[in-house]
C-alpha distance (Angstrom), angle and dihedral (degrees) to the residues before:
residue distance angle dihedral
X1 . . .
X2 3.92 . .
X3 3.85 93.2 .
X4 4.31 92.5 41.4
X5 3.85 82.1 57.5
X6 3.82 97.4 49.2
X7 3.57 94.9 47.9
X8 3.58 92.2 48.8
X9 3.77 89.1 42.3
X10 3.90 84.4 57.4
X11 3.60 105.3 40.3
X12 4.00 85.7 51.8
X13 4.25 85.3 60.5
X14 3.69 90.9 48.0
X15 3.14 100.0 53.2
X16 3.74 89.7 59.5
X17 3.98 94.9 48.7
X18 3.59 90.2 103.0
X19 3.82 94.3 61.3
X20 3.78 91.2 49.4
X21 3.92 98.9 44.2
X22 3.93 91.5 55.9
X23 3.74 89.2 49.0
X24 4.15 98.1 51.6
X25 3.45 89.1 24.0
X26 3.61 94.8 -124.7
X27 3.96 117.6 -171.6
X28 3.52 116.6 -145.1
X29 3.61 122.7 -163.9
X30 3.61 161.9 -141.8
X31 3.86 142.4 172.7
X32 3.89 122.3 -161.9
X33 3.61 137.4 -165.8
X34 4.18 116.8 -125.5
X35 3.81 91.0 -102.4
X36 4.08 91.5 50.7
X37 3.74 96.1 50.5
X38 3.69 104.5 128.7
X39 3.49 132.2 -135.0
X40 3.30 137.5 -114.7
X41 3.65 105.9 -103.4
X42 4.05 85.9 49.3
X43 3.97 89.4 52.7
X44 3.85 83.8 49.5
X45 4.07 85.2 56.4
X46 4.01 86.8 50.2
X47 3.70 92.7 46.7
X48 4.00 94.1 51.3
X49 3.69 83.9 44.8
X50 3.74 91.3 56.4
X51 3.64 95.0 53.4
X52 3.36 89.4 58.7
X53 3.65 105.6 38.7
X54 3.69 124.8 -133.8
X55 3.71 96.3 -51.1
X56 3.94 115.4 102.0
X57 3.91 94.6 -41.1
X58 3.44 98.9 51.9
X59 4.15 93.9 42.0
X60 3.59 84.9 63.3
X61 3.76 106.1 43.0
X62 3.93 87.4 46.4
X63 3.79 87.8 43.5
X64 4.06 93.7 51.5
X65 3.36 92.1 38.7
X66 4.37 92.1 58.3
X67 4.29 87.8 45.2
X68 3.20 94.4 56.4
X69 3.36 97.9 53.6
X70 3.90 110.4 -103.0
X71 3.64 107.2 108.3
X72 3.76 121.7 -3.0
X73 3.84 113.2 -158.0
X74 3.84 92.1 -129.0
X75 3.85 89.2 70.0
X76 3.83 98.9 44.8
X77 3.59 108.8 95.2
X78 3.92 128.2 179.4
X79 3.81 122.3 -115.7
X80 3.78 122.1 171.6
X81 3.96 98.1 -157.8
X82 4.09 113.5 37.9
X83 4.23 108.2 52.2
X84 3.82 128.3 155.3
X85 3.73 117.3 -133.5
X86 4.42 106.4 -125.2
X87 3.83 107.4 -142.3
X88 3.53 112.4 -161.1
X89 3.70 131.6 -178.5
X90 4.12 122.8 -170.9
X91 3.60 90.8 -135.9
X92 3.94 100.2 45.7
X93 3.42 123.2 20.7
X94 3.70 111.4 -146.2
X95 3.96 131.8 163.2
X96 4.01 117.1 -142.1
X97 3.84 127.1 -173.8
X98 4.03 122.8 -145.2
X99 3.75 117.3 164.6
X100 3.72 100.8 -149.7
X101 4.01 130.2 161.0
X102 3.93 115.8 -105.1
X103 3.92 137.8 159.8
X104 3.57 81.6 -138.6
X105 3.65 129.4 120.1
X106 4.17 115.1 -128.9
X107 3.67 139.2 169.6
X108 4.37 100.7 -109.9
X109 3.70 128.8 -158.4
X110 3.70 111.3 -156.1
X111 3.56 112.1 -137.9
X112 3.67 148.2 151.9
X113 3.56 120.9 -70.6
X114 3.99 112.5 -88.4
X115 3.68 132.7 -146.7
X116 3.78 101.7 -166.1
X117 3.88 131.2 41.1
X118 3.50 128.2 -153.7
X119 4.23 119.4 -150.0
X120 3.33 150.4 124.9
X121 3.99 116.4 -111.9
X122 4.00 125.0 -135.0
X123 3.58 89.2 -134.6
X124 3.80 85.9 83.5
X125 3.92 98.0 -102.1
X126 4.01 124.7 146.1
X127 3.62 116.0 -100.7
X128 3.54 115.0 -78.8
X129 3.65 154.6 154.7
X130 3.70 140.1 -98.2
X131 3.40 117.3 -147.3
X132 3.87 114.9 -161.4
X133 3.99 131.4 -159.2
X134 4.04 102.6 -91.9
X135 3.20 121.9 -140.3
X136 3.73 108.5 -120.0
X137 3.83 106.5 175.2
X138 4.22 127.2 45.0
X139 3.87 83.3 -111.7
X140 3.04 106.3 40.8
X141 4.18 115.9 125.7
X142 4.35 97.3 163.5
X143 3.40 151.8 -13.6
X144 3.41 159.4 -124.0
X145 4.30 122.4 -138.0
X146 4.22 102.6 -133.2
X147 3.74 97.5 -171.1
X148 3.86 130.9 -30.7
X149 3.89 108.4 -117.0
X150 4.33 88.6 -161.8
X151 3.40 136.5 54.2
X152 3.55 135.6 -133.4
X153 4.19 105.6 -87.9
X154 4.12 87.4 16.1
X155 3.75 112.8 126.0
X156 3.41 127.4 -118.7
X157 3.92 141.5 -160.1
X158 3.99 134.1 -169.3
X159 3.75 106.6 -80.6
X160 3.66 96.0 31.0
X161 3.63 113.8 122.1
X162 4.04 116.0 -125.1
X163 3.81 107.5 -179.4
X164 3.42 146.5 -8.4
X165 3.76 108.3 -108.4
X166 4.29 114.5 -159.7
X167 3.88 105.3 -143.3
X168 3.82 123.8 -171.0
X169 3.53 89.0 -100.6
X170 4.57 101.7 40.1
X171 3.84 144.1 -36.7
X172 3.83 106.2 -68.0
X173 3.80 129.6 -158.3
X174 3.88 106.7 -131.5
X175 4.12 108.0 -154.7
X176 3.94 119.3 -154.7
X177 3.42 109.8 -115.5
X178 3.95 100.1 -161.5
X179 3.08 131.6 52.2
X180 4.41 124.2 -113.1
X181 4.16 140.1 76.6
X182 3.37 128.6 -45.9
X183 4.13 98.1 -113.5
X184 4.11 103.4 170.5
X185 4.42 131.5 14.1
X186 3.96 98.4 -153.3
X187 3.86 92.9 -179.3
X188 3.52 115.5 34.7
X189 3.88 130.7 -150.8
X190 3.72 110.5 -49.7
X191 4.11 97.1 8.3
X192 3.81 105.3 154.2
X193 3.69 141.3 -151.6
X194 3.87 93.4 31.8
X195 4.02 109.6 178.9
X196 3.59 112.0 -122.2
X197 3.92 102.1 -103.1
X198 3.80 87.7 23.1
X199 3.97 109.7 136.9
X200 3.47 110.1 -106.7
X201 4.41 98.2 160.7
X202 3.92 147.2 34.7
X203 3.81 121.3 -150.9
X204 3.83 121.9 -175.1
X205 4.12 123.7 -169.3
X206 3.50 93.8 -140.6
X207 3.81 120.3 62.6
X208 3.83 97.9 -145.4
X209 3.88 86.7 59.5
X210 3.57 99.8 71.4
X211 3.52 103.2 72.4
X212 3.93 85.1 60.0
X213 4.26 94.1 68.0
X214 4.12 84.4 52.3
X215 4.28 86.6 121.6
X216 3.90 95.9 20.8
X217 3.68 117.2 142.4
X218 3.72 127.4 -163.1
X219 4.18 104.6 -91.3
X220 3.87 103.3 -108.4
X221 4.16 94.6 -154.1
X222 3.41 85.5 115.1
X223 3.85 99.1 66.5
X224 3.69 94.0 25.9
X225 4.32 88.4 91.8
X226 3.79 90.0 46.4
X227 3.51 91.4 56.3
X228 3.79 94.2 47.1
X229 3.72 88.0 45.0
X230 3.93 97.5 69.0
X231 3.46 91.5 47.6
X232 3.40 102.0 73.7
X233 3.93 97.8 61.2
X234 3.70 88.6 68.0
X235 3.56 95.4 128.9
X236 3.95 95.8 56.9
X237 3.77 80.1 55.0
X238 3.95 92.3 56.4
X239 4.13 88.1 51.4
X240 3.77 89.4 49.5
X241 4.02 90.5 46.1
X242 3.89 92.6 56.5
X243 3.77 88.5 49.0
X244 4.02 90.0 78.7
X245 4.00 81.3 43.3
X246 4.04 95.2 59.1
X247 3.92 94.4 33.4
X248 3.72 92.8 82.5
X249 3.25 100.0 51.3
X250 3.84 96.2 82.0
X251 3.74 80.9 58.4
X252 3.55 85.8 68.1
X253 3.96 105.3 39.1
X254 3.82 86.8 54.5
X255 3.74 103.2 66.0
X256 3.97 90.3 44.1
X257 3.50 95.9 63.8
X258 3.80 102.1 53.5
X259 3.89 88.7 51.3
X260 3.93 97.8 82.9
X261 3.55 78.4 77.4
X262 3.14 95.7 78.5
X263 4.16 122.8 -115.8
X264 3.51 89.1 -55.1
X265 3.85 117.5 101.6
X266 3.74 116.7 -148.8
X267 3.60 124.1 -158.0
X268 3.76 143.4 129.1
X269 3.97 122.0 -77.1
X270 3.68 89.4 -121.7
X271 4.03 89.4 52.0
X272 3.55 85.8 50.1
X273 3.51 94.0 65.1
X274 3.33 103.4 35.5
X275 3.56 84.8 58.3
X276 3.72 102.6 53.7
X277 3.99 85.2 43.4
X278 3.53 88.4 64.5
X279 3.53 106.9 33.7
X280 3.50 102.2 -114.2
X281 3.74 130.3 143.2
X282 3.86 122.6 -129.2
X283 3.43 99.8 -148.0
X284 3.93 87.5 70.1
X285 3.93 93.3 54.7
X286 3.86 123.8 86.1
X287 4.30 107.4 -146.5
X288 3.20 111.1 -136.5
X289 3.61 94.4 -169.9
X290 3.81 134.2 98.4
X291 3.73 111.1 -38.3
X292 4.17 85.3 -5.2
X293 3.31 95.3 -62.4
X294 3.93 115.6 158.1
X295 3.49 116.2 -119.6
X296 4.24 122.3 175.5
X297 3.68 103.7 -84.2
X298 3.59 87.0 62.8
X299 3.90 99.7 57.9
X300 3.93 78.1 39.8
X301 3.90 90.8 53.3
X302 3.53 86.2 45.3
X303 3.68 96.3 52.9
X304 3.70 92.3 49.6
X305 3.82 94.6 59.0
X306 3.57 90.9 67.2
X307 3.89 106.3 -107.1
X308 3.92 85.3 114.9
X309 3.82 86.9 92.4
X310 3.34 96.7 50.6
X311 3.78 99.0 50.8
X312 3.95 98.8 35.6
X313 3.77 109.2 86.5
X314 3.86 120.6 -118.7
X315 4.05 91.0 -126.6
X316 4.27 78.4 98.5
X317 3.46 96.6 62.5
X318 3.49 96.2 39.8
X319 3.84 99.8 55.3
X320 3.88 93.0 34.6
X321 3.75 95.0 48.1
X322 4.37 88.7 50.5
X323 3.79 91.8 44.9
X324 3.97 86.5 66.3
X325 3.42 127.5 72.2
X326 4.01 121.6 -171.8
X327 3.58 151.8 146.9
X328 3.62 132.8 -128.5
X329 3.68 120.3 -127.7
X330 3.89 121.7 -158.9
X331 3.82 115.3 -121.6
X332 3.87 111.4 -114.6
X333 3.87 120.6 -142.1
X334 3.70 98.2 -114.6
X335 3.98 88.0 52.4
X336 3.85 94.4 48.4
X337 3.82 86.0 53.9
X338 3.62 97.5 49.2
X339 3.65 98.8 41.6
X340 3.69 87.5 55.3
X341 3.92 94.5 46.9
X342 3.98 94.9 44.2
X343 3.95 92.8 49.5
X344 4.14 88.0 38.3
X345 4.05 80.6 54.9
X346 3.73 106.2 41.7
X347 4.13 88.0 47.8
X348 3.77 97.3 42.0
X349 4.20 103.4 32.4
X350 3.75 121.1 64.2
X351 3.73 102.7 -132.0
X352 3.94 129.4 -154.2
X353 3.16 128.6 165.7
X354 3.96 137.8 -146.0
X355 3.68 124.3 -147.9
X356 3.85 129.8 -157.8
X357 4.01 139.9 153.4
X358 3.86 113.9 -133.3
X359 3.59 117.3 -154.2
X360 3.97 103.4 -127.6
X361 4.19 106.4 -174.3
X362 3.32 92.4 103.3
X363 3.60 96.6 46.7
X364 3.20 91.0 55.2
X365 3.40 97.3 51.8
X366 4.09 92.8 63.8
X367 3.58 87.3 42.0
X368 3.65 87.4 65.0
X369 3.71 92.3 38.9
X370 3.63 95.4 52.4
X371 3.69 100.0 47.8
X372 3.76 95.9 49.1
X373 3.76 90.3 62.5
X374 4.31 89.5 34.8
X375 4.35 76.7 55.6
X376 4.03 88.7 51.5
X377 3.50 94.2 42.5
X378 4.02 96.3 47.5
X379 4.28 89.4 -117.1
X380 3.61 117.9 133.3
X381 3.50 124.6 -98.8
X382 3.94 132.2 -88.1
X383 3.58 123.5 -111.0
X384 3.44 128.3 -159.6
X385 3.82 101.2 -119.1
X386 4.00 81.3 57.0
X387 3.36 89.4 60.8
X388 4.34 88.0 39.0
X389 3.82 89.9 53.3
X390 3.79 94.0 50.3
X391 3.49 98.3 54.6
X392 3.41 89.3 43.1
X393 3.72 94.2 53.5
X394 3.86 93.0 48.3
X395 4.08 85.9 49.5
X396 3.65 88.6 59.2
X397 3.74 80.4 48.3
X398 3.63 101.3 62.4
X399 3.94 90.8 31.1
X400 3.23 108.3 41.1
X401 3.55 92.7 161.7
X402 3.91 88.3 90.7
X403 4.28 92.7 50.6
X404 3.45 86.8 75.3
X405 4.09 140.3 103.9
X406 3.38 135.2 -161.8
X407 3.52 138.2 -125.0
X408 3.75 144.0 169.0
X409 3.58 94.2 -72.7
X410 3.48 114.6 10.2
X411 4.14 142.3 34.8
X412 3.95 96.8 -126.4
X413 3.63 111.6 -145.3
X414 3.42 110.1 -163.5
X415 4.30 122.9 -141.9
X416 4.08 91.7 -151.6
X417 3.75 129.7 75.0
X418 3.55 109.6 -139.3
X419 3.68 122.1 162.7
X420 4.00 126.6 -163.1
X421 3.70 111.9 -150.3
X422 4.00 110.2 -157.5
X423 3.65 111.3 -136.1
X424 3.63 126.6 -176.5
X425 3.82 123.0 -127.9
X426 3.79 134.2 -179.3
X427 4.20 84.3 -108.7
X428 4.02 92.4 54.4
X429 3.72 137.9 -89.6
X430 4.06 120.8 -8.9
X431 3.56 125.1 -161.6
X432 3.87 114.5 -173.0
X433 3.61 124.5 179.2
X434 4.01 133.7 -120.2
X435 3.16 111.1 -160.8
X436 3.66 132.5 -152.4
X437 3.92 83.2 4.4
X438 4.17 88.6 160.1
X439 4.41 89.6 63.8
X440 3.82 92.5 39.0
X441 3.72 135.3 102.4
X442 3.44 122.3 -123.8
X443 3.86 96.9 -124.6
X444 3.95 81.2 56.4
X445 4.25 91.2 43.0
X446 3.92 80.8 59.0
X447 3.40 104.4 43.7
X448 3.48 94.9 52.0
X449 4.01 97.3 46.5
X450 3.31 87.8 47.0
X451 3.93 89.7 48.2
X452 3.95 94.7 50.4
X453 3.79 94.0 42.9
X454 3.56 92.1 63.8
X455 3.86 91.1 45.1
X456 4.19 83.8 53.7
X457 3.55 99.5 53.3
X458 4.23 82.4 44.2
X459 3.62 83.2 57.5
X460 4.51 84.3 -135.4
X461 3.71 95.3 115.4
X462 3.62 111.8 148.0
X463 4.28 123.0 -133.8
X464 3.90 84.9 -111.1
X465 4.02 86.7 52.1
X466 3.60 89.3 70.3
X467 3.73 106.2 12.7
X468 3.68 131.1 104.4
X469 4.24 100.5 28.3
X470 3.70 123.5 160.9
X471 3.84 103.3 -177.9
X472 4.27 129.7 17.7
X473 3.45 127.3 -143.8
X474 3.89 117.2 -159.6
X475 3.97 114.2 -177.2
X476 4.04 117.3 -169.2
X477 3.62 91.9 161.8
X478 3.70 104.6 76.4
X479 3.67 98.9 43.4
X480 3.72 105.2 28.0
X481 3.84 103.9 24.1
X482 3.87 96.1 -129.7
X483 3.54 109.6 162.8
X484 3.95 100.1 -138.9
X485 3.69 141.2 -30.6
X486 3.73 155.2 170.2
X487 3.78 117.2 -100.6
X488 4.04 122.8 -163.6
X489 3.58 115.9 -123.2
X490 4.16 125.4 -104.7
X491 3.60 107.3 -119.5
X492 3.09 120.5 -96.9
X493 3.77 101.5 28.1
X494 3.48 123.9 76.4
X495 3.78 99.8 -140.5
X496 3.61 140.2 65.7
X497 3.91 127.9 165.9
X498 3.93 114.3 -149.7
X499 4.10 98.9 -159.2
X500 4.35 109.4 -155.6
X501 3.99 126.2 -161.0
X502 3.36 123.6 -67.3
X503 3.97 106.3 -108.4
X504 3.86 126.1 -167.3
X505 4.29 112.4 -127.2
X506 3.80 136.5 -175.2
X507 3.95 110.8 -120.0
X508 3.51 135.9 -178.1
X509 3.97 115.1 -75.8
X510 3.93 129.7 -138.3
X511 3.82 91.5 -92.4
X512 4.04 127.2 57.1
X513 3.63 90.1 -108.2
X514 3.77 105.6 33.9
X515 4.03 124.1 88.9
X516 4.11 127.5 -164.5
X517 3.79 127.5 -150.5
X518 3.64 108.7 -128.5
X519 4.65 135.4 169.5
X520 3.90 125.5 -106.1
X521 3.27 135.5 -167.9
X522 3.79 119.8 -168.6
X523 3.90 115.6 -149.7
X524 3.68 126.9 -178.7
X525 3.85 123.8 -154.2
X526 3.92 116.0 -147.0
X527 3.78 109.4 -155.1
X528 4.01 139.6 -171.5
X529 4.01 100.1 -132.8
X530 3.77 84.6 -155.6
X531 4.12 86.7 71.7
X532 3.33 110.7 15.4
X533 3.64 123.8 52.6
X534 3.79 126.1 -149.4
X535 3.78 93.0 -108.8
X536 3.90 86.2 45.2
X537 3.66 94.4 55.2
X538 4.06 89.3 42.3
X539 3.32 82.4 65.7
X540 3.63 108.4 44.9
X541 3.92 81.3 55.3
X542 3.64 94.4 52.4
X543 3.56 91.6 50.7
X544 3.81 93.1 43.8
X545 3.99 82.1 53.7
X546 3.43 92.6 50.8
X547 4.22 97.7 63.0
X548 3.46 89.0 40.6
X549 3.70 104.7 56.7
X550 4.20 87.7 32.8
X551 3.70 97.3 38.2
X552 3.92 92.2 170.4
X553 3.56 88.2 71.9
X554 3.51 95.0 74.4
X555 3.83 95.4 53.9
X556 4.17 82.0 57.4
């Protein structure tokens, strides 16, 4: 009987809910994925529901809503901070999604994250929809709009493309996915810094709609509670404002106590001159050496604390800052990314690096070989860092200790061979991918460089252009003639090869008094200590060293 009377008890509270939300105003919420949007008749069923609270009419909306597959009361789950405000209008019947922060207590559907939002705005608009920026790399944070493909008023169908989206990684083709007009452009050609998730579009069903969202703006309800937010710590914000207040006072206090001294200053020669050097007044210094004299450390102390600024004059600045002429260039997305990623690598991997000369006559040999019948048969010629990236592929092959990564728990060794090749464009640092490189030719290995250089300097590589690499090879031999250097590795992998010039040597000949002239190549190997050993690496190298100097192994 105790549980029959609390369920009654209950049920007679819910079925006044409807009384109590219109007088607080309480918003109650849901979030649905694209293949639970409901339809208008079932939003009809909520609506009749709603007018009746959650007594008999509202069981059975809510219940024939969860049959027929739009919500199912399993995957509803409460949570008192994140809620998404339901628009409805009786005329259309449209679902939008706005995260914002509230004490109140809503019915959630966890979902993926979306990049548009469909709704219907109080400000008496048409329904509509919000398209957001996508994010259309893993690292992706923002970005830029290349060129819009549509118009304002144009119409526009699933599989059409819109704009041309620049990622951190290439320019990107962004497809509509629904079909309607084109109502509003938020970010025009070549806006920059776009949030991921950041509205970018409107699209209306009905054509006649779009000239309505001619001076729409993107709603700001969403920031409106972070900006209230900050503003109720204003009285931490007082404290910190009278810190500047108190901070001169030691100023002050520190002249006074030298002073029963007499007008006579005591300190060091050395402090002396270190002083007038740096334009700093003794009478502001406390000594601390014998008898209070001031010695250097003090005025050093003192220059430490910050009062430097104050005392040195601005003449400095002034002179320095017209002696220098220069010119600001604007930070690409590409160089953003890999500035992050190379610092995020040379702070979190322990690098060492392995050194050895190749000997490359042989090599060169076939190269000439192959490319005089490539010539007869109309191919395209060999380079050498084809021939460097197959060998290194089938090292990885037979030590595939080194195509590996690590990770929290695991080393991940990886089945496929895929080497990035870093190629430098005018927009920064490309690294596209060749893929199965181990079980490839090396007419294909150069067609397919060659291919995705072209598409890097276009700045129209695609993410599976540079996705999915296990191993980099960077050559500045070839093109730039540097002798040797140390590359930093492209996280995840553990590996990169830096590849030098190819430099001709005297070496000892077959007799004790004879010499021979023979080619070099110097190639360094970057590795992650945390996966490859130094002994592992030593022997990626001499394997490496082996296809090189014996180049008709790796046509076995």
């Amino acid at each position: 009987m105790t549980y029959a009377a609390r369920i009654f008890h209950h049920s007679k509270k819910l079925r006044h809910t409807h009384y109590v939300t219109q007088k607080d105003h309480a918003i109650f919420v849901r979030w649905f994925t694209n293949y639970a949007r409901p339809s208008a008749d079932k939003l009809d069923d909520i609506s009749r529901s709603s007018q009746h609270g959650f007594g008999p009419g509202g069981k059975h909306g809510i219940s024939k809503l969860s049959s027929e597959g739009c919500v199912s009361p399993s995957h509803l789950s409460v949570n008192p901070r994140m809620m998404s405000t339901l628009r409805m209008d009786k005329r259309n019947a449209f679902w939008t999604a706005r995260g914002v922060h509230s004490p109140a207590i809503g019915m959630v559907y966890k979902s993926q994250q979306q990049t548009s939002s469909r709704g219907f705005s109080t400000s008496g608009l048409p329904p509509h929809q919000e398209i957001g920026m996508p994010s259309l790399s893993p690292t992706m944070t923002e970005g830029n709009i290349a060129r819009w493909l549509k118009k304002e008023g144009d119409k526009v169908a699933p599989g059409e493309v819109l704009c041309e989206v620049e990622t951190d990684k290439a320019t990107v083709e962004m497809e509509c996915m629904e079909e309607g007009y084109l109502a509003k452009i938020v970010c025009g050609d070549g806006a920059s810094g776009i949030k991921v998730g950041e509205v970018i579009a409107i699209t209306v069903e009905e054509e006649e709609d779009a000239v309505k969202f001619k001076d729409y703006s993107p709603s700001t309800s969403d920031a409106a509670p972070s900006t209230e937010a900050p503003s109720a710590p204003t009285p931490p914000k007082k404290e910190v404002s009278e810190l500047p207040a108190s901070s001169p006072e030691p100023k002050v206090s520190k002249p006074s106590q030298p002073s029963p001294a007499g007008d006579r200053i005591f300190a060091s020669p050395l402090a002396r001159k270190f002083a007038e050097d740096h334009n700093v007044s003794l009478s502001n210094i406390k000594g601390t050496g014998p008898d209070g004299r001031i010695v250097k450390a003090d005025i050093e102390d003192y220059l430490a604390s910050g009062v430097k600024e104050v005392s040195r004059p601005v003449k400095v600045d002034t002179t320095t800052s017209s002696a220098i002429d220069y010119t600001d260039i604007p930070h690409t997305q590409i160089r953003k990314v890999t500035a992050s990623r190379l610092l995020q690598s040379k702070q979190t991997i322990p690098h060492y690096y392995l050194t050895v000369d190749t000997r490359v006559d042989k090599l060169m040999e076939l190269r000439g070989k192959l490319n005089s019948l490539q010539e007869a048969s109309g191919g395209k010629r060999i380079s050498v860092n084809d021939l460097v990236i197959k060998a290194a592929a089938l090292a990885l092959k037979k030590v595939p200790q080194c195509n590996s990564s690590w990770t929290n728990d695991s080393i991940r060794q990886y089945h496929n061979v895929n080497i990035n090749v870093a190629v430098q464009t005018e927009n920064g640092l490309y690294v596209p991918v060749i893929k199965d490189a181990d079980k490839k030719g090396l007419s294909k290995i150069g067609d397919e460089v060659k291919h995705l250089a072209q598409k890097a300097k276009e700045n129209s590589l695609k993410p599976e252009d540079y996705e999915g690499g296990t191993f980099t090879v960077s050559n500045l031999g070839g093109p730039f003639g540097i002798k040797q250097f140390c590359a930093i590795i492209n996280p995840p992998q553990s590996g990169i090869l830096a590849v030098g010039s190819a430099e001709r040597r005297v070496i000892p000949g077959a007799g004790p008094e004879l010499y021979d002239f023979a080619s070099f190549m110097t190639v360094t190997l970057s590795c992650d200590h945390r996966v490859i050993d130094g002994a592992i690496g030593a022997e990626w190298l001499k394997a490496f060293k082996g296809y090189i100097e014996n180049p008709e192994s790796m046509l076995l």
